[in-house]
PyMOL Python script that loads the backbone (N, CA, C, O; Angstrom):
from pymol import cmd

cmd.read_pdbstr("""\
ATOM      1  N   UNK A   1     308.019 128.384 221.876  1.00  0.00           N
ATOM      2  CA  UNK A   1     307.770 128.849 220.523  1.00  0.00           C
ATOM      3  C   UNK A   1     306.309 129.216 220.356  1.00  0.00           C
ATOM      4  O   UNK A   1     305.381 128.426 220.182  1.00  0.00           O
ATOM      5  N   UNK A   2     306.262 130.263 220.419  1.00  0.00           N
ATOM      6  CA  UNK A   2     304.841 130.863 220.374  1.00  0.00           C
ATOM      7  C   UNK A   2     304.367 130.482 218.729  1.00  0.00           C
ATOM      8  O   UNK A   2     303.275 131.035 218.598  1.00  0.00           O
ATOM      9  N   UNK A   3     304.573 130.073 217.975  1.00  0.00           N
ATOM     10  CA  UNK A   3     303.754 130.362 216.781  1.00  0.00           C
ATOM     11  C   UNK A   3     303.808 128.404 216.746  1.00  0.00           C
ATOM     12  O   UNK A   3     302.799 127.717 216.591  1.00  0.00           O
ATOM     13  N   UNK A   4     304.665 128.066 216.857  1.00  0.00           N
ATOM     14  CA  UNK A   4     303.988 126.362 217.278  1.00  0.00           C
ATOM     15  C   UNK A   4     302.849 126.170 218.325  1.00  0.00           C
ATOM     16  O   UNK A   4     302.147 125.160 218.262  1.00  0.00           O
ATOM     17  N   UNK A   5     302.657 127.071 219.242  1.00  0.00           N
ATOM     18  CA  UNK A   5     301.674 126.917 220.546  1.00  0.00           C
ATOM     19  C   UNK A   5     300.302 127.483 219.867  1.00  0.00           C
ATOM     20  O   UNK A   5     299.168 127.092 220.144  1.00  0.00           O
ATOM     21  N   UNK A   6     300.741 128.753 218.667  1.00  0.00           N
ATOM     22  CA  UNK A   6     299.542 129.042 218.393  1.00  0.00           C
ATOM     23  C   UNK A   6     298.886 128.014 217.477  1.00  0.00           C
ATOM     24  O   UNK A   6     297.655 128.052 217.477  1.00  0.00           O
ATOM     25  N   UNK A   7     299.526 127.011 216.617  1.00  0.00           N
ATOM     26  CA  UNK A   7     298.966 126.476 215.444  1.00  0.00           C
ATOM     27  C   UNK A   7     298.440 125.133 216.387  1.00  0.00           C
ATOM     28  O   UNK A   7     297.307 124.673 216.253  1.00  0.00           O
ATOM     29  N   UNK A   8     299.272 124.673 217.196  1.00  0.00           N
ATOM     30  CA  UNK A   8     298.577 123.812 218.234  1.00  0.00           C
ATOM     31  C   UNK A   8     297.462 124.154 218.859  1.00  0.00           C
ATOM     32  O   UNK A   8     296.628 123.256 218.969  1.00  0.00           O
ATOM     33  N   UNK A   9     297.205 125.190 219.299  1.00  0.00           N
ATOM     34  CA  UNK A   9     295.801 125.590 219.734  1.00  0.00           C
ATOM     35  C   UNK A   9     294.467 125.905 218.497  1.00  0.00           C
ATOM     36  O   UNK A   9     293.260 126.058 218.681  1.00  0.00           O
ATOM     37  N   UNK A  10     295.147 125.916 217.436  1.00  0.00           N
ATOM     38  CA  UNK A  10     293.988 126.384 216.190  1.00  0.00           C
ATOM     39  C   UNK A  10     293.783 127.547 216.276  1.00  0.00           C
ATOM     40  O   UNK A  10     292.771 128.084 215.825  1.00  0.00           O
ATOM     41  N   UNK A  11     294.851 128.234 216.965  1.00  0.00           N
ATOM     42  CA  UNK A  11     294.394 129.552 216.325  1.00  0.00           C
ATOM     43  C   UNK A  11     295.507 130.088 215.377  1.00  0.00           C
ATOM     44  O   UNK A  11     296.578 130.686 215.484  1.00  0.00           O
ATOM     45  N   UNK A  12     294.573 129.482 214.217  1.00  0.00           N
ATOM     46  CA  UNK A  12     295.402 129.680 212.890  1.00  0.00           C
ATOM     47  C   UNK A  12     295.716 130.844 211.803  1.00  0.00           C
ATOM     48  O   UNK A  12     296.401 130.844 210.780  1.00  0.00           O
ATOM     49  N   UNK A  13     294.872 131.916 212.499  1.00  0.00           N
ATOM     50  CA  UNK A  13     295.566 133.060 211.619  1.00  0.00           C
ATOM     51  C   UNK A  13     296.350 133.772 212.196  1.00  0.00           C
ATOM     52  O   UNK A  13     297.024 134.614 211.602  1.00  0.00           O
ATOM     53  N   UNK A  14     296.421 133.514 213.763  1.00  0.00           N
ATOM     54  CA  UNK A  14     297.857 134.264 214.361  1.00  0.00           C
ATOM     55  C   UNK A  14     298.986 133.333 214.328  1.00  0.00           C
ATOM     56  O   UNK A  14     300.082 133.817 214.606  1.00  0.00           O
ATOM     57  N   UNK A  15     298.910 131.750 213.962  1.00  0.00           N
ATOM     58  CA  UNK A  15     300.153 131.786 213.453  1.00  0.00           C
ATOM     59  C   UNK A  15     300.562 132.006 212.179  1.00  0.00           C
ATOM     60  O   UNK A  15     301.720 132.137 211.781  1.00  0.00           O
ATOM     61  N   UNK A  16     299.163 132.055 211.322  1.00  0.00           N
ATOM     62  CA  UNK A  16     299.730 132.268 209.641  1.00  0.00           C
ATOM     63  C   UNK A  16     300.581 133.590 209.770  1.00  0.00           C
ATOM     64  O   UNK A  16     301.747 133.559 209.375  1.00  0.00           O
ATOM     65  N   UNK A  17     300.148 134.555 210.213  1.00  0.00           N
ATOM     66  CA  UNK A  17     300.675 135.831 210.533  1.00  0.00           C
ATOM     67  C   UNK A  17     301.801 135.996 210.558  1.00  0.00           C
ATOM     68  O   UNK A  17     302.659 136.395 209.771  1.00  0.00           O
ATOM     69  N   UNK A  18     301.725 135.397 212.290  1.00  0.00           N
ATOM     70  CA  UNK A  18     303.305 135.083 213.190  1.00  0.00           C
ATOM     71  C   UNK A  18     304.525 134.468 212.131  1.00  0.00           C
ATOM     72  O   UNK A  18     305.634 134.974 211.960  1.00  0.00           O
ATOM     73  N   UNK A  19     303.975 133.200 211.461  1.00  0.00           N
ATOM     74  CA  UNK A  19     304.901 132.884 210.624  1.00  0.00           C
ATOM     75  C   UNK A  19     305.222 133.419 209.066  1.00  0.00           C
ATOM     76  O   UNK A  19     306.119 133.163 208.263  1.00  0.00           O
ATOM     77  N   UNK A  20     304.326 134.080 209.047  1.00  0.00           N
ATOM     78  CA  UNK A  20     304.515 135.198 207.860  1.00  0.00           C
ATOM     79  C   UNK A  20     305.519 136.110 207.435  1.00  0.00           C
ATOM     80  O   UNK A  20     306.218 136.434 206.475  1.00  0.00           O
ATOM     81  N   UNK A  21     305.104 136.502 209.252  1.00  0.00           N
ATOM     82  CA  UNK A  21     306.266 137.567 209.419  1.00  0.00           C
ATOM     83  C   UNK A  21     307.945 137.467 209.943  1.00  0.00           C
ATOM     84  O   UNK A  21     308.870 138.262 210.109  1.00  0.00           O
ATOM     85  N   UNK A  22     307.722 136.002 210.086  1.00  0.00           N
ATOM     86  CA  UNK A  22     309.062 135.162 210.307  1.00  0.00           C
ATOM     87  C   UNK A  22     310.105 134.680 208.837  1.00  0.00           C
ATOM     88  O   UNK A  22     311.327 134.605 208.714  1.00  0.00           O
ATOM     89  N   UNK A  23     309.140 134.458 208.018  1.00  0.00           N
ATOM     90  CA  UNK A  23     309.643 133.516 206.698  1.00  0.00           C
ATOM     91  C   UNK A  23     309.731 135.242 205.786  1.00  0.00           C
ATOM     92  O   UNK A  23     310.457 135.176 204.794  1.00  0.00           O
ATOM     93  N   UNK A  24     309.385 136.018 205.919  1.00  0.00           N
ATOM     94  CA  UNK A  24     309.454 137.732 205.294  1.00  0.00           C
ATOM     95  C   UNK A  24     310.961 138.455 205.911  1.00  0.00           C
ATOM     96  O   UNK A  24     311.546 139.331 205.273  1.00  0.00           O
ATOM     97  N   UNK A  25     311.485 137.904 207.309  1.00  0.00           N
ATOM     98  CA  UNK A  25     312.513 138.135 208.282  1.00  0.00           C
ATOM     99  C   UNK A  25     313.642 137.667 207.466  1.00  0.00           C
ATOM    100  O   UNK A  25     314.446 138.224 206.718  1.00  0.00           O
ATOM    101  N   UNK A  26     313.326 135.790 208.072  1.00  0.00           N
ATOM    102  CA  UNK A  26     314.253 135.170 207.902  1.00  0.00           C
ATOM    103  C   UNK A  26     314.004 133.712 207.207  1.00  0.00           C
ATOM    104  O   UNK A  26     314.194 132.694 207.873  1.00  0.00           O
ATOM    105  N   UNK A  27     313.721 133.667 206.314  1.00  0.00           N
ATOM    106  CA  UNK A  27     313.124 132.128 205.861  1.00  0.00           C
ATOM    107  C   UNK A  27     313.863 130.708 206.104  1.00  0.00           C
ATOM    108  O   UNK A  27     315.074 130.506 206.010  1.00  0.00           O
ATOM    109  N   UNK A  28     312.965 129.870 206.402  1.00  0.00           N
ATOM    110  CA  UNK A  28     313.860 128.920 206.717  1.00  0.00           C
ATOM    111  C   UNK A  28     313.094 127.905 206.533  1.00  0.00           C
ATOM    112  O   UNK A  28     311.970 128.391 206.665  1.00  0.00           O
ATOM    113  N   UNK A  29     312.912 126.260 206.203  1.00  0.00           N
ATOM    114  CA  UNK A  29     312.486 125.203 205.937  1.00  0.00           C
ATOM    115  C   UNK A  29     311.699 125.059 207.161  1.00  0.00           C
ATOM    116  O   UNK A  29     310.495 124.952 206.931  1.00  0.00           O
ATOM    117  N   UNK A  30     312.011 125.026 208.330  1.00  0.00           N
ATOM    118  CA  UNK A  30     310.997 124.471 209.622  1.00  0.00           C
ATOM    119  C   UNK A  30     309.602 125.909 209.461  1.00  0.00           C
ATOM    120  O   UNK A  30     308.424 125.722 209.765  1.00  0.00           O
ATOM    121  N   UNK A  31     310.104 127.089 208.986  1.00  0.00           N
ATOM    122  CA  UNK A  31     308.498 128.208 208.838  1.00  0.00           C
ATOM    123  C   UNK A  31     308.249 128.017 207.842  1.00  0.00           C
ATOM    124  O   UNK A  31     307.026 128.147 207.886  1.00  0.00           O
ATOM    125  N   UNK A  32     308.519 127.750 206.725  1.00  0.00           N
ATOM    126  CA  UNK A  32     307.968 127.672 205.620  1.00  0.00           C
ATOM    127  C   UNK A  32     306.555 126.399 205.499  1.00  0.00           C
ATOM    128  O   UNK A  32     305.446 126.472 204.970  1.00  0.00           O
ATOM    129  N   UNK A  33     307.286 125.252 206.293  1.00  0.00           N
ATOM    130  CA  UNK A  33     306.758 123.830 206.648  1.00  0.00           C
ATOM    131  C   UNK A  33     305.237 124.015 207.924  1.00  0.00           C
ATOM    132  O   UNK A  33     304.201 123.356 208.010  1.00  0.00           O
ATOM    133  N   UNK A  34     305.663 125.010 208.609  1.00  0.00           N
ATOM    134  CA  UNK A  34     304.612 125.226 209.487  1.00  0.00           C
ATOM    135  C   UNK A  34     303.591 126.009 208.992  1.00  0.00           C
ATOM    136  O   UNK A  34     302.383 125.782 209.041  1.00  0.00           O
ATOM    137  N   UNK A  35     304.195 126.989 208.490  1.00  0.00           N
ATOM    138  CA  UNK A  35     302.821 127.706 207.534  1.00  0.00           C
ATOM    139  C   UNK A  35     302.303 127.424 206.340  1.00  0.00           C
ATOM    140  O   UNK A  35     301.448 128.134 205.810  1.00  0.00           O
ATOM    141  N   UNK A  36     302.886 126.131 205.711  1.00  0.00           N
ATOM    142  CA  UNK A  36     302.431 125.306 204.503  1.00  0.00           C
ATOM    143  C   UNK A  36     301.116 124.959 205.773  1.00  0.00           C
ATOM    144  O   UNK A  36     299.981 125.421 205.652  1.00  0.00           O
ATOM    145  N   UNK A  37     301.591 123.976 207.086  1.00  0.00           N
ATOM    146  CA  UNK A  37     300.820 122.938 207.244  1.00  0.00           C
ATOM    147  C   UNK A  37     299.319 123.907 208.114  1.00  0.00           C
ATOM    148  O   UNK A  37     298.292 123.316 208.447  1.00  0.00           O
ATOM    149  N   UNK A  38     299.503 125.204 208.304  1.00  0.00           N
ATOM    150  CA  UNK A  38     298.955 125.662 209.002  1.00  0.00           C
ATOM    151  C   UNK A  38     297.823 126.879 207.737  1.00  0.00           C
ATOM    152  O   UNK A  38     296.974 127.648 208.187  1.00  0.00           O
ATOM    153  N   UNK A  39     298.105 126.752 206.353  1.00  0.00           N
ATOM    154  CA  UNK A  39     297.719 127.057 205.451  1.00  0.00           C
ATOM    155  C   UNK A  39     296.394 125.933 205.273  1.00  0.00           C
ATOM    156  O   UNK A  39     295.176 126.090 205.359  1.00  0.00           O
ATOM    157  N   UNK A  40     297.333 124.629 204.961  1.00  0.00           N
ATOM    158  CA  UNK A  40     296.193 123.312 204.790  1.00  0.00           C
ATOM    159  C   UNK A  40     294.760 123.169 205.390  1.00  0.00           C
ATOM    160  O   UNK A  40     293.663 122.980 204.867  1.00  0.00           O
ATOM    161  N   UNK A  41     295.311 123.383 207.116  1.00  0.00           N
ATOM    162  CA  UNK A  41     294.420 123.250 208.180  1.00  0.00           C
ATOM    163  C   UNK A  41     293.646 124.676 207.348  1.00  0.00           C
ATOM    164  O   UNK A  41     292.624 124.711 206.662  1.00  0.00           O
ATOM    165  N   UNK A  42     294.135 125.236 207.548  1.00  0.00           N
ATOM    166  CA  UNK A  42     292.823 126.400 207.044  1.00  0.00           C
ATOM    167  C   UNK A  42     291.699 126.095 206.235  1.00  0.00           C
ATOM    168  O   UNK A  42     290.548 126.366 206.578  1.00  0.00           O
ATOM    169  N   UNK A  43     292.057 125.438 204.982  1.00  0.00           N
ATOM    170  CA  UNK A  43     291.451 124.698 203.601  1.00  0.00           C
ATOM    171  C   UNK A  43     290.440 124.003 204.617  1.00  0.00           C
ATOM    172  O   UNK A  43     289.308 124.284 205.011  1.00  0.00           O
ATOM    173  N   UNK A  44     291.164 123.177 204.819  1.00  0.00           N
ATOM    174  CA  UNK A  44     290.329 121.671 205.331  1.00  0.00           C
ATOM    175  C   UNK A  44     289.292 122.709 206.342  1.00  0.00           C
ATOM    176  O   UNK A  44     288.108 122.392 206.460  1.00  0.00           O
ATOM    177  N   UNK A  45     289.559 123.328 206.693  1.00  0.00           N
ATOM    178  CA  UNK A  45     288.390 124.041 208.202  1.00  0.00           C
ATOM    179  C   UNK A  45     287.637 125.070 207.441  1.00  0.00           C
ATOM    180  O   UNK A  45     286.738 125.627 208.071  1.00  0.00           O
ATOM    181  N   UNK A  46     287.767 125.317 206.596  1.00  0.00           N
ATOM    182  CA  UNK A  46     286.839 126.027 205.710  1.00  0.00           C
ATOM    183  C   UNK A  46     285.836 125.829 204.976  1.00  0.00           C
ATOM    184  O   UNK A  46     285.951 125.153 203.953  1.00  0.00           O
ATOM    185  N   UNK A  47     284.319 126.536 205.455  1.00  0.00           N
ATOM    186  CA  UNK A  47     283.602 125.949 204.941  1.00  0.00           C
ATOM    187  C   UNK A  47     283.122 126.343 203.559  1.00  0.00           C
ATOM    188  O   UNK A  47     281.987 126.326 203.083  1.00  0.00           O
ATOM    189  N   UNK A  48     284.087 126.642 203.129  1.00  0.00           N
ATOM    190  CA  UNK A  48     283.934 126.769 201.265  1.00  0.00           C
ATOM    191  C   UNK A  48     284.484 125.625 200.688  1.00  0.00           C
ATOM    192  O   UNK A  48     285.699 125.504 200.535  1.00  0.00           O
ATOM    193  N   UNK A  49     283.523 124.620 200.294  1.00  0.00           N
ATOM    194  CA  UNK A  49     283.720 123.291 199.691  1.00  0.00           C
ATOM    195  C   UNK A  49     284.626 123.625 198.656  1.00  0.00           C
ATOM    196  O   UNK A  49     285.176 122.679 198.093  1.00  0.00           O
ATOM    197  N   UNK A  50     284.919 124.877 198.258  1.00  0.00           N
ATOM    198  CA  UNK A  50     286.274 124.959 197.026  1.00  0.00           C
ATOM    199  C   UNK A  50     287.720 125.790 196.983  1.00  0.00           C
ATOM    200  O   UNK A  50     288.396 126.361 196.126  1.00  0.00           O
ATOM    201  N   UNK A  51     287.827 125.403 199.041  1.00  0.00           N
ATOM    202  CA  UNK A  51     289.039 126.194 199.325  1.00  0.00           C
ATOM    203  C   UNK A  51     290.375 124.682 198.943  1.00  0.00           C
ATOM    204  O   UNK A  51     290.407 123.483 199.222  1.00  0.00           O
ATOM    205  N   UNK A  52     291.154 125.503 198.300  1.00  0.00           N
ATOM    206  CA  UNK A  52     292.039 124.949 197.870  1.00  0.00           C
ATOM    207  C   UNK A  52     293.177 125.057 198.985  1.00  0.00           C
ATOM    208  O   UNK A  52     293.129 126.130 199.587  1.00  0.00           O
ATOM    209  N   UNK A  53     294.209 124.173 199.405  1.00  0.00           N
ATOM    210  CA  UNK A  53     295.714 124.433 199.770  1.00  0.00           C
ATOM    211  C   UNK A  53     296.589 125.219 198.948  1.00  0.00           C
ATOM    212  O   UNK A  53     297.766 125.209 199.307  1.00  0.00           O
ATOM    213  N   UNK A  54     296.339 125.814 198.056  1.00  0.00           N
ATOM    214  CA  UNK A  54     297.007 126.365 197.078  1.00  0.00           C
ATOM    215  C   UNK A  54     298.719 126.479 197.916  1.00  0.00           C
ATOM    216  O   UNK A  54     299.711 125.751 197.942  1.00  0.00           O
ATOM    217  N   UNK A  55     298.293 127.983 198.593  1.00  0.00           N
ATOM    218  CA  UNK A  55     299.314 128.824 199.465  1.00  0.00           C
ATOM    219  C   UNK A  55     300.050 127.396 200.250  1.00  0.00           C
ATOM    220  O   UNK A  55     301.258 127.472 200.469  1.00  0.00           O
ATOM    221  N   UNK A  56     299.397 126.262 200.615  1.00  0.00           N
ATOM    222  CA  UNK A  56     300.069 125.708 201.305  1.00  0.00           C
ATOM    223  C   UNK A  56     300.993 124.652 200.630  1.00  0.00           C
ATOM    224  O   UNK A  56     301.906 124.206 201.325  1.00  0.00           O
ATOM    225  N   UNK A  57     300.873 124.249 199.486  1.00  0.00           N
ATOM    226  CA  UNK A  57     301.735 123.777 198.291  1.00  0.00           C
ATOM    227  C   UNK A  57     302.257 124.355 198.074  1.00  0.00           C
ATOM    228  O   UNK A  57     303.174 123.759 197.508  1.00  0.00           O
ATOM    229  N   UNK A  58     302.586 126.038 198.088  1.00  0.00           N
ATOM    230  CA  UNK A  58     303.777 126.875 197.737  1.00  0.00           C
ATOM    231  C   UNK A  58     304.545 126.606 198.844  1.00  0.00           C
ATOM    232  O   UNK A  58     305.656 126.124 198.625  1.00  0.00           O
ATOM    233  N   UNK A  59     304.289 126.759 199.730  1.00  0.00           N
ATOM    234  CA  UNK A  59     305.046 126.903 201.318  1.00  0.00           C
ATOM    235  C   UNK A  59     305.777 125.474 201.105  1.00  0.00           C
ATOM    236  O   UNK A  59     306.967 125.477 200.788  1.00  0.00           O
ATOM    237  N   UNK A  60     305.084 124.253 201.274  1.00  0.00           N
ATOM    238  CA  UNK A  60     306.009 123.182 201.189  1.00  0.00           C
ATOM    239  C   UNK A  60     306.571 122.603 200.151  1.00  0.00           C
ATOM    240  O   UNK A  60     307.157 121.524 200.237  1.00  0.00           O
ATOM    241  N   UNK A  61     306.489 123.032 199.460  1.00  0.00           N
ATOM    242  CA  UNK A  61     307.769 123.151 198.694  1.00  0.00           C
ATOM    243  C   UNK A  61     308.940 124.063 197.864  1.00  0.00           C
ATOM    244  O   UNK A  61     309.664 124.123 196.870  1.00  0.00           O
ATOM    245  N   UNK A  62     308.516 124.706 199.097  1.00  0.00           N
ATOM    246  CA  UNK A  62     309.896 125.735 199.220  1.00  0.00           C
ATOM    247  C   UNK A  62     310.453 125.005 200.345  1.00  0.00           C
ATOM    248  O   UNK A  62     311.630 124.647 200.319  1.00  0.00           O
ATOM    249  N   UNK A  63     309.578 124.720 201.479  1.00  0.00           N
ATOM    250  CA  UNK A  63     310.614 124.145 202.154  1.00  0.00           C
ATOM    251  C   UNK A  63     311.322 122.695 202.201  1.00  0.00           C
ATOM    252  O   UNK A  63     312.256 122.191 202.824  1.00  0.00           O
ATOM    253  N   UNK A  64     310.236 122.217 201.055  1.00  0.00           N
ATOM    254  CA  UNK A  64     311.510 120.563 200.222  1.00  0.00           C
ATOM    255  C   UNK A  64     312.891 121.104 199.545  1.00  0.00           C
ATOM    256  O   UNK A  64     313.969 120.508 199.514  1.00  0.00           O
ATOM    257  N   UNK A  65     312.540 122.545 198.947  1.00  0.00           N
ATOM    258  CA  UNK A  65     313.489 122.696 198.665  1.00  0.00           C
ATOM    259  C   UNK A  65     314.710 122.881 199.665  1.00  0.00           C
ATOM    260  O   UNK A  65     315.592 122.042 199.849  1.00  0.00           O
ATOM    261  N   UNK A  66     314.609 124.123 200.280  1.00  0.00           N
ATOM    262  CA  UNK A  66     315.452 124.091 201.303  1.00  0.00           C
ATOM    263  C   UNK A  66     315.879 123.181 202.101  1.00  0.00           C
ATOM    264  O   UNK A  66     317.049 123.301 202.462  1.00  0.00           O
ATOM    265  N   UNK A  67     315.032 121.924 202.655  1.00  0.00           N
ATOM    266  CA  UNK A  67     315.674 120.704 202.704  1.00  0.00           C
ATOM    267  C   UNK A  67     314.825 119.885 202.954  1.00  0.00           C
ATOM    268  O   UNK A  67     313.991 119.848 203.859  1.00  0.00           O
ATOM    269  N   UNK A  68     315.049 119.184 202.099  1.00  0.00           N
ATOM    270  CA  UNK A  68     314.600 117.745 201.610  1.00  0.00           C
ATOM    271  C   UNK A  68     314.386 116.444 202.403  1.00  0.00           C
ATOM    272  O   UNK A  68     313.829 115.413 202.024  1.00  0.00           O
ATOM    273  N   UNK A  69     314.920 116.710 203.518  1.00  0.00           N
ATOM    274  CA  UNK A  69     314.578 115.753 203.870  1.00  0.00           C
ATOM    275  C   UNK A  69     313.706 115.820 205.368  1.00  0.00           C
ATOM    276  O   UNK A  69     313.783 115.126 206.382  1.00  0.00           O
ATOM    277  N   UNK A  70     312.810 117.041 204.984  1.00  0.00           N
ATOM    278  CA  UNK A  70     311.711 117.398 206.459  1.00  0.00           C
ATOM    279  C   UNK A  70     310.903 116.498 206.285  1.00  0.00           C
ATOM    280  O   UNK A  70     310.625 116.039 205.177  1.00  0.00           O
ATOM    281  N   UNK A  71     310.078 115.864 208.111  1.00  0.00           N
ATOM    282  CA  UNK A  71     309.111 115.384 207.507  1.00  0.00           C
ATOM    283  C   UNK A  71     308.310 115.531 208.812  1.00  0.00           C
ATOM    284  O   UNK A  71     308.862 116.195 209.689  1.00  0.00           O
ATOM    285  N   UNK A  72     307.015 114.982 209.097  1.00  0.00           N
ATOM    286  CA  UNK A  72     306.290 115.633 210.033  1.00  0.00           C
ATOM    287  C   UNK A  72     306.225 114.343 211.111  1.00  0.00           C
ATOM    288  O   UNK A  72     306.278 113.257 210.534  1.00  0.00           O
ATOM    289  N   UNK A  73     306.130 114.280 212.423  1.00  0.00           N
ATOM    290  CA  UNK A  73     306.246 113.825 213.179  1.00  0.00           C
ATOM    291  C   UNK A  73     304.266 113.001 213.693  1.00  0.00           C
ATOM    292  O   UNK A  73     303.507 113.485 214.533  1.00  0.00           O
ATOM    293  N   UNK A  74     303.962 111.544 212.698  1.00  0.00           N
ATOM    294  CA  UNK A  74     302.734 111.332 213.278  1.00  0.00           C
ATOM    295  C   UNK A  74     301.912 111.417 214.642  1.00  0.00           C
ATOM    296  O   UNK A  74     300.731 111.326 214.977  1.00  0.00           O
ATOM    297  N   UNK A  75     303.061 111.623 215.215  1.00  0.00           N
ATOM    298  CA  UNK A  75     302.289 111.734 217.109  1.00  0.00           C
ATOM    299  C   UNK A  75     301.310 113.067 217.449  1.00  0.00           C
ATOM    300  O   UNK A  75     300.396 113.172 218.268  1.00  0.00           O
ATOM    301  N   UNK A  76     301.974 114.236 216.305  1.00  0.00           N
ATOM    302  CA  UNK A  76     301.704 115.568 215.913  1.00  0.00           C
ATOM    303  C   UNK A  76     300.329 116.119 215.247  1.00  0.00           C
ATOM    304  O   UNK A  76     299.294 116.761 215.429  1.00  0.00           O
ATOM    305  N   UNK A  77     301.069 115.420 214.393  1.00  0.00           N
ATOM    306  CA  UNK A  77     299.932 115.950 213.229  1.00  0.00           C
ATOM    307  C   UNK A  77     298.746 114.455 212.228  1.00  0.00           C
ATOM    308  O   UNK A  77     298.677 113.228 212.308  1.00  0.00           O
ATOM    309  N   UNK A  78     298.263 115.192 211.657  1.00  0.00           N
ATOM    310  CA  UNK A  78     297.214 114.274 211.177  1.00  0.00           C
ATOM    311  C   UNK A  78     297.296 113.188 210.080  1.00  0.00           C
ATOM    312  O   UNK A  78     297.849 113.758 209.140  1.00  0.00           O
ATOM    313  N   UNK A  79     297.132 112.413 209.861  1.00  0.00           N
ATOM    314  CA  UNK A  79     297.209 111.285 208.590  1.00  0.00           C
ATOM    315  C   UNK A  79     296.753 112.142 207.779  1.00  0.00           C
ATOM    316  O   UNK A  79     297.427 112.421 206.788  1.00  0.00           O
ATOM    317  N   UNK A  80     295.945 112.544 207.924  1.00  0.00           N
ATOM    318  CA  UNK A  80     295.438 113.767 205.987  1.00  0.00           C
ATOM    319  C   UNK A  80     296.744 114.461 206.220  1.00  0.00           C
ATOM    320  O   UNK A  80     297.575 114.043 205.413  1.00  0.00           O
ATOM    321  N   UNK A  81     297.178 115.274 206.947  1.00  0.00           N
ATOM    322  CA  UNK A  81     298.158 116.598 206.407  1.00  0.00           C
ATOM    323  C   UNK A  81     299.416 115.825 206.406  1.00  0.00           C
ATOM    324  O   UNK A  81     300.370 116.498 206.016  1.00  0.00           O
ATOM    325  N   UNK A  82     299.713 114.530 206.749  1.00  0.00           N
ATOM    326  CA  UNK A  82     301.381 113.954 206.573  1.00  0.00           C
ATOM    327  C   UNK A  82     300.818 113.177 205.090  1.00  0.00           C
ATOM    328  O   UNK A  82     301.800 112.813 204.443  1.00  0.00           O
ATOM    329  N   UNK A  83     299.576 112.851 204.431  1.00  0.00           N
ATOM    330  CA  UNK A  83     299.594 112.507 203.224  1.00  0.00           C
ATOM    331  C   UNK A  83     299.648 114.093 202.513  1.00  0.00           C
ATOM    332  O   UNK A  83     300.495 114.207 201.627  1.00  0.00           O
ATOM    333  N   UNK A  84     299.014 115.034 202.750  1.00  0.00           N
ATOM    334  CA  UNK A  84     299.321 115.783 201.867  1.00  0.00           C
ATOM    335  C   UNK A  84     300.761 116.026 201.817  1.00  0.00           C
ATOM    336  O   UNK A  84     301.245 115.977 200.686  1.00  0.00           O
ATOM    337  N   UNK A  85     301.516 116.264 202.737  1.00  0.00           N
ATOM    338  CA  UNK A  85     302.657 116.361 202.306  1.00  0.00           C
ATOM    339  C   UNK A  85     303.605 115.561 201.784  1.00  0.00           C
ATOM    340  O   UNK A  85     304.682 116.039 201.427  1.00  0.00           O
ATOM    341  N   UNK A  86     303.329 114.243 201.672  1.00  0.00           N
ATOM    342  CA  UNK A  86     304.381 113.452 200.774  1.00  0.00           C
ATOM    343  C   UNK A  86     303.240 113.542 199.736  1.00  0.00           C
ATOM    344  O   UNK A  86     303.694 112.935 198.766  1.00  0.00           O
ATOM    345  N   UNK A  87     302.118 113.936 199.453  1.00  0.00           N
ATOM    346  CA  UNK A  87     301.658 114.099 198.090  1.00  0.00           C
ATOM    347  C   UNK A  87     302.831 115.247 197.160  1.00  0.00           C
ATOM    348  O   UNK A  87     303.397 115.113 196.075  1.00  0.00           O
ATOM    349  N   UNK A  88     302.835 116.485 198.295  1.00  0.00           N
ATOM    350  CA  UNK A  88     303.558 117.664 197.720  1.00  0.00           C
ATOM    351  C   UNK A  88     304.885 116.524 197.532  1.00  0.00           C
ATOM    352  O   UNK A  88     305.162 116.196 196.378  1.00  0.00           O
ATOM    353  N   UNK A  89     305.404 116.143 198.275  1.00  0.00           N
ATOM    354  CA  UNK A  89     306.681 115.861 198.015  1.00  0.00           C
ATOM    355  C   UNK A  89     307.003 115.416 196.833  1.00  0.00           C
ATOM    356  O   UNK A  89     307.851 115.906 196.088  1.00  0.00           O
ATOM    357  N   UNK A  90     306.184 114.266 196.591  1.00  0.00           N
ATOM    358  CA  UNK A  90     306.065 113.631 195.196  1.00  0.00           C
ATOM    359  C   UNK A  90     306.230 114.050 193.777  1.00  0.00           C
ATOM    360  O   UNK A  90     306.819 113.510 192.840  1.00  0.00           O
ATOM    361  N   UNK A  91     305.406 115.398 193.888  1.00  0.00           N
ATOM    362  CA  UNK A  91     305.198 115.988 192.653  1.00  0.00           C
ATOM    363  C   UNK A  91     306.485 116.410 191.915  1.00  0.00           C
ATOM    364  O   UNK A  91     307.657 116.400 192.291  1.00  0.00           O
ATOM    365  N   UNK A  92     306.070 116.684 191.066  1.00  0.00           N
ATOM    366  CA  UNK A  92     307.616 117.176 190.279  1.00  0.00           C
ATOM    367  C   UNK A  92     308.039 118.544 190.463  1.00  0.00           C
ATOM    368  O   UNK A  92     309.086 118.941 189.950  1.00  0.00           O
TER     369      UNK A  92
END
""", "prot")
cmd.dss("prot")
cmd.show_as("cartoon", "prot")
cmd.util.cbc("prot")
cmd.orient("prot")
């Protein structure tokens, strides 16, 4: 899966892209979830102290919607981005 290999390597605007042009195709909860979390990483790596996740709170929760019961695998990913996402989850 090339657009998991790319967000694993940090190079994060060819998978925002890649998965852009995947969830524009065919949308589905596992791209929506990767380019929420690959939105975040952007925020957080940005050095504009007032970049927001915005885009990446839309993304995951579209894909709570679609199903509810995704969740991210800690071996993976980071204690900040598995709290942001049960933050998103939380919300109303």
């Amino acid at each position: 899966r090339q657009r998991e290999r790319a967000f694993a390597a940090g190079e994060l605007d060819a998978a925002e892209r890649m998965l852009t042009e995947l969830v524009e195709r065919q949308p589905s909860p596992a791209a929506y979830l990767l380019r929420g979390c690959t939105r975040y990483t952007r925020a957080m790596l940005s050095r504009d102290p007032g970049a927001l996740p915005v885009g990446a709170r839309e993304d995951i929760r579209r894909a709570f919607s679609l199903n509810p019961s995704l969740w991210l695998d800690p071996r993976h990913f980071s204690p900040r981005l598995i709290a942001f996402l049960e933050e998103v989850r939380q919300q109303p």
